[in-house]
Backbone as numpy.savetxt, mean C-alpha at the origin, in Angstrom:
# Nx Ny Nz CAx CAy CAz Cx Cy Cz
-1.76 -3.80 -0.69 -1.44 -2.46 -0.24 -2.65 -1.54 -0.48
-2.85 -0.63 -0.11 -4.04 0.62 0.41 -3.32 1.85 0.17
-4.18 2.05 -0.86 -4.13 3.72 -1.50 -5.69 4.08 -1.34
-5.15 5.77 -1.47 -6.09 6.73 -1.45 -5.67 7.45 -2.80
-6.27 7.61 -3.48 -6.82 8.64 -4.55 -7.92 9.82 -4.33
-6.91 10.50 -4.01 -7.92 12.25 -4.33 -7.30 13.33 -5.52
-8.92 13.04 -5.98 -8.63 13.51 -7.68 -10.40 14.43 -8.14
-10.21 15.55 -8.28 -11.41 16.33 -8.23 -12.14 16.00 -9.31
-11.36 15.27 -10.61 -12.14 15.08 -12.09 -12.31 13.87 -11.71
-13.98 13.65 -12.12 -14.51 12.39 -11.68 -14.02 11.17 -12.79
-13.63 11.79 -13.66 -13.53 10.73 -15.23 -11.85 10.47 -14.57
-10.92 11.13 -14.54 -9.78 10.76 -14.32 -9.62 10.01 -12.94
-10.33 10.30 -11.53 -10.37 9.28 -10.80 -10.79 8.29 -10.96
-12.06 8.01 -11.84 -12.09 6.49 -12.25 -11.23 6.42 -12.67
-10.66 6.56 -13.66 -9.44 5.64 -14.28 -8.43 4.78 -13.78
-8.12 6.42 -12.75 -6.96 5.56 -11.59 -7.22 4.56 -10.94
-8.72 4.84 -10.39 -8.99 3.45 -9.74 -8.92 2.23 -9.84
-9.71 2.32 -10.91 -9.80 1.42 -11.29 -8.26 0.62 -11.91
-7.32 1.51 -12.41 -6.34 0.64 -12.85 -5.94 -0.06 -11.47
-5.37 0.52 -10.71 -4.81 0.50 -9.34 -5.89 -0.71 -8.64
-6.80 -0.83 -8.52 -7.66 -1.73 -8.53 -7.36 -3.32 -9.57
-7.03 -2.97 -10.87 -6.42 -4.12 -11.87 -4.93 -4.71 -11.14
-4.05 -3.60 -10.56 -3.12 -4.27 -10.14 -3.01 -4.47 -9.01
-4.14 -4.85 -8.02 -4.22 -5.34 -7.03 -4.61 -4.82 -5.75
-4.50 -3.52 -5.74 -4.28 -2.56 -4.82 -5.80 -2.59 -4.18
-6.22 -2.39 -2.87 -7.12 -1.94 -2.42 -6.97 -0.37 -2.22
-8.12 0.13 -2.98 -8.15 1.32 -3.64 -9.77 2.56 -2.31
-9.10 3.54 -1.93 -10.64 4.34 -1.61 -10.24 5.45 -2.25
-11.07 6.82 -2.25 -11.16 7.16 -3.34 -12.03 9.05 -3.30
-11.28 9.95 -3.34 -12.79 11.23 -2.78 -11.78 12.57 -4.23
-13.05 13.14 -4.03 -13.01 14.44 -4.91 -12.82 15.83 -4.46
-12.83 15.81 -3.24 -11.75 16.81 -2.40 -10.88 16.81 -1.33
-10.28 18.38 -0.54 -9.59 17.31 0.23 -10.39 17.75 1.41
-11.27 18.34 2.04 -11.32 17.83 3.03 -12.30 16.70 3.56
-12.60 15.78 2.12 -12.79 14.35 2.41 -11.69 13.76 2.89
-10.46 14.17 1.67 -9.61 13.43 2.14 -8.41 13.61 3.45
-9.10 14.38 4.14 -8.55 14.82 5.55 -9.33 13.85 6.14
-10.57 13.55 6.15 -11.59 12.59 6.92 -11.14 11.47 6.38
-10.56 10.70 5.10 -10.03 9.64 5.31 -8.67 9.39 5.39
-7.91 10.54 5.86 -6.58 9.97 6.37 -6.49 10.01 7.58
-7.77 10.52 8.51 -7.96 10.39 9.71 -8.37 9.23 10.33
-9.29 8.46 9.52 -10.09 7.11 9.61 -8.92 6.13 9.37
-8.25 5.94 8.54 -7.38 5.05 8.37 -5.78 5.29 7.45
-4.95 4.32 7.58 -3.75 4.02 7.67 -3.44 3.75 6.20
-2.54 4.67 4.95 -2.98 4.21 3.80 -1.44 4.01 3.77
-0.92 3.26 2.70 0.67 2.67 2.29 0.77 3.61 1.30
-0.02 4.34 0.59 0.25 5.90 -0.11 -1.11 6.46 -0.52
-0.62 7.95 -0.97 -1.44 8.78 -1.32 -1.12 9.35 -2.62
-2.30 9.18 -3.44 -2.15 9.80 -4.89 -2.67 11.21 -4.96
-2.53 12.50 -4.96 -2.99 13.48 -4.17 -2.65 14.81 -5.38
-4.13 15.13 -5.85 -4.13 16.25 -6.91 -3.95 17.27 -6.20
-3.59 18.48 -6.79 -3.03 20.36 -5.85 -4.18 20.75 -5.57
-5.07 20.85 -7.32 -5.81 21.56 -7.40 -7.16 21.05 -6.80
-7.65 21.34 -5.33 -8.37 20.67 -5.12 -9.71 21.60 -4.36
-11.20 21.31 -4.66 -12.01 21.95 -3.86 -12.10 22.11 -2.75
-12.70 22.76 -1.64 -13.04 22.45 -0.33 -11.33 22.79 0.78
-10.32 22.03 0.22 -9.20 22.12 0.63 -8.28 22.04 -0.02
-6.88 22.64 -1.01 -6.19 22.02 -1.89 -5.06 21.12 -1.12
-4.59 20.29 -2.56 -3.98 19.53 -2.06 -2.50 19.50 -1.23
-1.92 21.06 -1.25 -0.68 21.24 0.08 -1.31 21.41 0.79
-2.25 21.90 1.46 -3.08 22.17 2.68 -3.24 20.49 3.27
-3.81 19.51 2.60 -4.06 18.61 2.89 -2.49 17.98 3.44
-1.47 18.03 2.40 -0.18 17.08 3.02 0.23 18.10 4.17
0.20 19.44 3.89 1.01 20.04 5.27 0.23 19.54 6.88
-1.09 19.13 6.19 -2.03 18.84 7.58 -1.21 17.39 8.03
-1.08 16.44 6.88 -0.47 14.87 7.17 1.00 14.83 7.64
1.75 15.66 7.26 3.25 15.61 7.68 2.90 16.32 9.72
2.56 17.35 9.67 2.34 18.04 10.80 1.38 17.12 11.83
0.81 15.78 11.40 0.08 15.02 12.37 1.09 13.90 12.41
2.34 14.03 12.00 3.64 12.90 12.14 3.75 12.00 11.09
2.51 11.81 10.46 2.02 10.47 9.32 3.58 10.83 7.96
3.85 9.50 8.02 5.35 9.19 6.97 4.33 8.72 5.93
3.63 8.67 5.39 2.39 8.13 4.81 2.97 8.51 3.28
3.50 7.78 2.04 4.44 8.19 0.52 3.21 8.89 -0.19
3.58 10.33 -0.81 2.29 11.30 -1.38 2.84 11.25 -2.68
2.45 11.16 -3.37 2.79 11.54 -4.92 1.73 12.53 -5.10
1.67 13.77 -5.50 1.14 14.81 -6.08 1.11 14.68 -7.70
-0.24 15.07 -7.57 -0.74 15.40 -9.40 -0.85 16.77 -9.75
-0.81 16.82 -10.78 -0.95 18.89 -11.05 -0.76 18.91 -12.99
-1.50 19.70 -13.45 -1.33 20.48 -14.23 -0.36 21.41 -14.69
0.11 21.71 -13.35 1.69 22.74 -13.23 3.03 22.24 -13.55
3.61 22.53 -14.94 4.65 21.74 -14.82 5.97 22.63 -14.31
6.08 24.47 -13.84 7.13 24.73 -13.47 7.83 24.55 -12.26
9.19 24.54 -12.38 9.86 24.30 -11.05 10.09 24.69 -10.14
8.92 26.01 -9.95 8.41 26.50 -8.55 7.43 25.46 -8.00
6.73 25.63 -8.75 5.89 24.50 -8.41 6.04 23.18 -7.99
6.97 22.52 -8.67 7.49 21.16 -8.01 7.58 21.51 -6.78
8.51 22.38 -6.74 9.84 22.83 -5.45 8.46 23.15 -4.29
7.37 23.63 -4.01 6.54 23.97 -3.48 6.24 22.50 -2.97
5.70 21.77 -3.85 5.15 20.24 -3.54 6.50 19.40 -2.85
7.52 19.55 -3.12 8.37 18.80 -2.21 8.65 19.21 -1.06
8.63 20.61 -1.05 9.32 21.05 0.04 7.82 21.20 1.10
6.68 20.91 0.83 5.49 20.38 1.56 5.47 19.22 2.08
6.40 18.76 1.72 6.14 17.10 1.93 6.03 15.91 1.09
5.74 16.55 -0.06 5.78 15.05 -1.21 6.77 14.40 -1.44
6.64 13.09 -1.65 7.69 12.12 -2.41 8.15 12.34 -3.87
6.57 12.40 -4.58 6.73 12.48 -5.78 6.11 13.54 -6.50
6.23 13.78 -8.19 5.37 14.68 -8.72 5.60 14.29 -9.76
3.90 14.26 -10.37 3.44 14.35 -11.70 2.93 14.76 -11.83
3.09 15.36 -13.46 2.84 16.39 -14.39 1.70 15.69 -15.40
0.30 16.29 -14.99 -0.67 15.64 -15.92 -0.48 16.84 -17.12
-1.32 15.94 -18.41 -1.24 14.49 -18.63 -0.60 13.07 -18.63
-0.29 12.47 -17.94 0.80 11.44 -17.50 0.23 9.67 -18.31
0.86 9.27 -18.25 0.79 7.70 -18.59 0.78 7.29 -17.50
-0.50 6.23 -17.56 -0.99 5.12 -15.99 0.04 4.01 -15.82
1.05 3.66 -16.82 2.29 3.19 -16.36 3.54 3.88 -15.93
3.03 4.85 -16.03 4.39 5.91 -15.36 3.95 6.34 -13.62
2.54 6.39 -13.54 2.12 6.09 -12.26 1.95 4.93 -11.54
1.82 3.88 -12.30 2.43 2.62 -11.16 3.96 2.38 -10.81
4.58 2.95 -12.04 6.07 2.88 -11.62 6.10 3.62 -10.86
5.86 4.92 -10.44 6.14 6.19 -9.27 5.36 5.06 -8.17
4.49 4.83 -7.75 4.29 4.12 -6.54 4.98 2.98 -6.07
5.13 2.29 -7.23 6.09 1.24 -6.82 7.36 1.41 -6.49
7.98 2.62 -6.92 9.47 3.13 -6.35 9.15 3.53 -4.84
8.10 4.65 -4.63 7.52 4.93 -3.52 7.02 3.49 -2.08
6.72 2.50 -2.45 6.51 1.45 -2.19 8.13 0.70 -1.18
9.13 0.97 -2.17 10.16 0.13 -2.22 10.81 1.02 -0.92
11.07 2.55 -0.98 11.45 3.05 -0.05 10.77 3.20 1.19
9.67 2.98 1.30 9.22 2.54 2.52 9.19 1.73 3.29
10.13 0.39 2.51 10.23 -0.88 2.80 11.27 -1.31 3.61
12.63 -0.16 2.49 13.99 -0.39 2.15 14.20 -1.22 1.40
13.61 -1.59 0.51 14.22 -2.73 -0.61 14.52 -1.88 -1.91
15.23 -2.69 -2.68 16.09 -1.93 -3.83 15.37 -2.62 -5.15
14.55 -4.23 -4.68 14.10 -4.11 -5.77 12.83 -4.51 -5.44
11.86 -4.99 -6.63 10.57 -5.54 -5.92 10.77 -6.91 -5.92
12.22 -7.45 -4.84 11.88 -8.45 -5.04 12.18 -8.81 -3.47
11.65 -9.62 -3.00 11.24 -9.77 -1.06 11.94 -10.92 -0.61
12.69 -11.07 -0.08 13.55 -12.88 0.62 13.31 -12.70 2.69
12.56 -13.79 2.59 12.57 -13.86 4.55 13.33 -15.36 4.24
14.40 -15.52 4.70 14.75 -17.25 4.53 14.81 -17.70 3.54
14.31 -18.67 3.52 14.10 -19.37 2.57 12.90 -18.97 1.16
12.12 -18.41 1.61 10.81 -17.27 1.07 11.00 -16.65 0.34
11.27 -16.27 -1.39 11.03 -15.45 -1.67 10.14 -14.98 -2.67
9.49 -13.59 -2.84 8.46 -12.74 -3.25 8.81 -12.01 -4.11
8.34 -12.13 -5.56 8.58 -11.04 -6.82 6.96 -10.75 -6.47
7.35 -9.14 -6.41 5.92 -8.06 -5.80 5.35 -7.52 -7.96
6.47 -7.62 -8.36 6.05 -7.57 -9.40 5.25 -8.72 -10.62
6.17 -10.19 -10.57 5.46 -10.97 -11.05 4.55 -11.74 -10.71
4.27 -11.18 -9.36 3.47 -11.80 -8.09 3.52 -13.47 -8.21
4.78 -13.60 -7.65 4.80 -15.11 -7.70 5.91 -15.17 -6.78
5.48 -16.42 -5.84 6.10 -16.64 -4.60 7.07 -18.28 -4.38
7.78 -18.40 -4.25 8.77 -19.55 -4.06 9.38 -20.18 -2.64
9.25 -20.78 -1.70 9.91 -21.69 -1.21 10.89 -22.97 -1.27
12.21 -22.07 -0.84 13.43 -23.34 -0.97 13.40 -23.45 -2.46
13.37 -22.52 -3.48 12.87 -22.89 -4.87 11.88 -23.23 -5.45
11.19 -24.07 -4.86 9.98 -24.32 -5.08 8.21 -23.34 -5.36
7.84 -23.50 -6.15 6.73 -22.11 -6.92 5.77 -22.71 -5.70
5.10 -21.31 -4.89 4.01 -21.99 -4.12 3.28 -20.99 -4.93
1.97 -21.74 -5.10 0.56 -21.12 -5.70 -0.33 -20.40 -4.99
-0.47 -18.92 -4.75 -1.60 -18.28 -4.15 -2.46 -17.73 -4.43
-3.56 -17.37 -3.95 -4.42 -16.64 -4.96 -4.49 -15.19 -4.33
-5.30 -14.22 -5.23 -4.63 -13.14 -5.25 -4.69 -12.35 -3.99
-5.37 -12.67 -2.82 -5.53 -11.84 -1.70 -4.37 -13.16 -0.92
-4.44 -14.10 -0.92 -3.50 -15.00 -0.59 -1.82 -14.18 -0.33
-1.73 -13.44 -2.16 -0.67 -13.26 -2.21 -0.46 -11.35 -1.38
-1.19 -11.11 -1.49 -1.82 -9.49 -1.15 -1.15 -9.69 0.74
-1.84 -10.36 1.28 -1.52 -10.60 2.96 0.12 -11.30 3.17
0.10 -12.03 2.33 1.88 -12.50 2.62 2.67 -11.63 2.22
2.48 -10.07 1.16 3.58 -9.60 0.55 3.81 -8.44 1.62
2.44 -8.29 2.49 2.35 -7.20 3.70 3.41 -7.22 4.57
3.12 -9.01 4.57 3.67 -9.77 5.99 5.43 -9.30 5.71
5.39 -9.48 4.40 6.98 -9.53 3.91 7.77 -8.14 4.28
7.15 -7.46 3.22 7.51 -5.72 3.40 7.55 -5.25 5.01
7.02 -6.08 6.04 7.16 -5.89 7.44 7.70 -6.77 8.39
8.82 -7.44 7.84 9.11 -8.79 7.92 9.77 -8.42 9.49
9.22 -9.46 10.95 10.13 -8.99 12.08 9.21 -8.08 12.98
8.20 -7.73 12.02 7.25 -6.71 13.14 5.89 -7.08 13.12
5.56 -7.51 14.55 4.33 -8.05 15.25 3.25 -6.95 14.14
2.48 -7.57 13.44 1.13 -6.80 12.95 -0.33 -7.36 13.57
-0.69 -6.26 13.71 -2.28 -6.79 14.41 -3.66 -7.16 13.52
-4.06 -8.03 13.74 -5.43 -8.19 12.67 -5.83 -6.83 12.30
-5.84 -5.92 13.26 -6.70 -4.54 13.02 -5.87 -4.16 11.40
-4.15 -3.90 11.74 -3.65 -3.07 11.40 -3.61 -4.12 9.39
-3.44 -5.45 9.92 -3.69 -5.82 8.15 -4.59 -5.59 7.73
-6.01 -5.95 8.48 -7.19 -5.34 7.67 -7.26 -4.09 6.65
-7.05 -3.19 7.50 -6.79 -1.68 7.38 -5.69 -1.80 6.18
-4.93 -2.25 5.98 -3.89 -2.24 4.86 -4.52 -2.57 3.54
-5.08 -3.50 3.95 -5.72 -4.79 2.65 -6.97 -4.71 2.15
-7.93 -3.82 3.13 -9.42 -3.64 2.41 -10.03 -2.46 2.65
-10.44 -2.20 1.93 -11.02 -0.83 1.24 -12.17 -0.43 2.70
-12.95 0.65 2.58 -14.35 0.90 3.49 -15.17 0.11 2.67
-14.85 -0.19 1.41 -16.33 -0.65 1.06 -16.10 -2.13 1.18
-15.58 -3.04 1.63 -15.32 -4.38 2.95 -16.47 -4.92 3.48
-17.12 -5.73 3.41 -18.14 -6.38 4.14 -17.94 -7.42 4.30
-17.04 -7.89 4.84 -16.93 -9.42 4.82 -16.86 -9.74 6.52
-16.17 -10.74 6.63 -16.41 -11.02 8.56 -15.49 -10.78 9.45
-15.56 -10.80 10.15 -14.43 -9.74 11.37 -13.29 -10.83 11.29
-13.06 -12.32 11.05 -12.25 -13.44 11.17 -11.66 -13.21 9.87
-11.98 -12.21 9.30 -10.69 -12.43 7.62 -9.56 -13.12 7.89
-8.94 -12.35 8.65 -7.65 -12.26 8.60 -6.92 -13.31 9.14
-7.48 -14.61 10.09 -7.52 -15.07 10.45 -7.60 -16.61 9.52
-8.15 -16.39 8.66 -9.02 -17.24 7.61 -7.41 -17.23 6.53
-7.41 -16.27 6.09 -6.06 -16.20 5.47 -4.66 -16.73 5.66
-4.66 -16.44 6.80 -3.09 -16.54 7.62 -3.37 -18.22 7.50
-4.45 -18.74 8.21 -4.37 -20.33 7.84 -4.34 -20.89 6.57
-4.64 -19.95 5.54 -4.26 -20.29 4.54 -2.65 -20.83 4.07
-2.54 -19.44 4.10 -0.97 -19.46 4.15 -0.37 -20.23 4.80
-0.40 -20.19 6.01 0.49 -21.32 6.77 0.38 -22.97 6.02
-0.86 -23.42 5.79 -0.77 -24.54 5.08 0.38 -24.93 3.66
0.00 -23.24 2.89 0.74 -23.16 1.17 2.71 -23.29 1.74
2.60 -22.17 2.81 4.09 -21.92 3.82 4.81 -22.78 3.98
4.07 -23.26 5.51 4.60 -23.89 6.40 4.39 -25.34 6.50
3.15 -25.97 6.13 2.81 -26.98 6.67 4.00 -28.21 6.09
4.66 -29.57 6.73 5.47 -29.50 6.57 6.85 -29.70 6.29
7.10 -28.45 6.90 8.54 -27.98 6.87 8.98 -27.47 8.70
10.23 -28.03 8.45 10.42 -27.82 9.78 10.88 -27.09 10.40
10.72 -25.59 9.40 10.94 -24.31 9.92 10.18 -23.11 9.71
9.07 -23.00 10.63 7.93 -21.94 10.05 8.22 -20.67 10.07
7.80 -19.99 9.21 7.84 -18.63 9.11 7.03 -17.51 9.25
5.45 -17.73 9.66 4.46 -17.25 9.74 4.37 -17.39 11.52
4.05 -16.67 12.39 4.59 -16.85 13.88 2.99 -16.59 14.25
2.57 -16.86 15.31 0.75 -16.39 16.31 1.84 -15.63 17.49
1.73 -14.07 17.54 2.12 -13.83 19.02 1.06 -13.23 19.51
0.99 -14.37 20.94 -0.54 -14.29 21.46 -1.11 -13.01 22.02
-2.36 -12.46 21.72 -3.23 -11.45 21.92 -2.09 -10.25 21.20
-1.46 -10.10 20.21 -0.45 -9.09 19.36 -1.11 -9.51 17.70
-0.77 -10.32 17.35 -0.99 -10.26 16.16 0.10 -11.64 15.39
0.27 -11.25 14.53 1.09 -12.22 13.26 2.18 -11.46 12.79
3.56 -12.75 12.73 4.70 -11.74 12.25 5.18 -12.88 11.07
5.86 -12.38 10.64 6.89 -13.12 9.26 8.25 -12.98 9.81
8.40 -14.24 10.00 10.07 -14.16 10.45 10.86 -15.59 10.28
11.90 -15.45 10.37 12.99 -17.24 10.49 13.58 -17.80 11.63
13.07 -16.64 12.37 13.24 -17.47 14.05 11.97 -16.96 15.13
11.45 -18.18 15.74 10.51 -17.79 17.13 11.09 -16.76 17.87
């Protein structure tokens, strides 16, 4: 999954990053907002970690710009402010969530990961297509019972596939999910992967779940 972090203190955006980075996340990353207007324009993020107090543009200016361009895009807001005008301001802008810095970096992966779940519709982090299923938390994946072994971008592209289980995705649109701007690798990623998977998946079994719909993209499903 693909977050954006906009956070004006350079010491506290590392942090985030970098944790969010430890748990897997492909992470980008700016110190105001109207960077981060230029990268929610460039690309497609699965959430936004999004400080108020921000230079250049603050941070309701920035979500009233994202709700008003249609983007359902999950915002959790950061702030210093802990009264309940203030919340009430940030929700009624558009946020999902709000935290009150100083916060604990496990109280912010739990807020995304709730944020995560409702975008999904799942109740827990745990994923079933068929026979398939996906703990997003212990990142460990099973067939028919059986533990299949992935490695960690392995597991990163199948949990996409999952959370969108039924809907044609395009190489463009996983890329964009799964890797950061700072990406240099070869235009066939995605491609490279999916055969992965299909081997750990499908290979076989006589009911695949990983689908090619031609010149569309790749879906996760239990029937052609």
């Amino acid at each position: 999954m693909r977050i954006l972090v906009v956070e004006d203190e350079p010491g506290l955006n590392e942090i985030i990053v970098k944790k969010l980075a430890q748990e897997r996340y492909s992470v980008d990353s700016c110190l105001n907002g109207l960077d981060a207007e230029d990268y929610l324009a460039a690309a497609e993020y699965d959430a936004v970690v999004l400080d108020i107090m921000l230079p250049g543009r603050d941070g309701l200016e920035v979500l009233r710009g994202l709700r008003a361009a249609g983007k359902k895009t999950p915002v959790l807001l950061l702030t210093a402010r802990d009264s309940i005008d203030d919340r009430v301001r940030g929700l009624d802008a558009g946020a999902d969530d709000y935290l009150v810095k100083p916060f604990a970096l496990k109280e912010l992966l739990a807020r995304i990961r709730v944020m995560m779940r409702h975008v999904s519709g799942t109740a827990s982090n745990t994923i079933a297509v068929g026979d398939l299923t996906i703990d997003c938390s212990a990142r460990t994946v099973h067939r028919a019972g059986k533990a299949v072994s992935l490695t960690a971008k392995e597991f990163d592209v199948l949990e996409y596939m999952a959370r969108n289980a039924g809907v044609v995705l395009s190489r463009e649109r996983i890329t964009e999910h799964l890797w950061s701007f700072d990406y240099d690798g070869g235009s066939n990623v995605v491609d490279v992967y999916i055969r992965y998977l299909r081997k750990k998946i499908d290979e076989g079994r006589e009911k695949k779940l990983i689908h090619t719909v031609r010149g569309a993209g790749y879906v996760l499903r239990t029937e052609e």
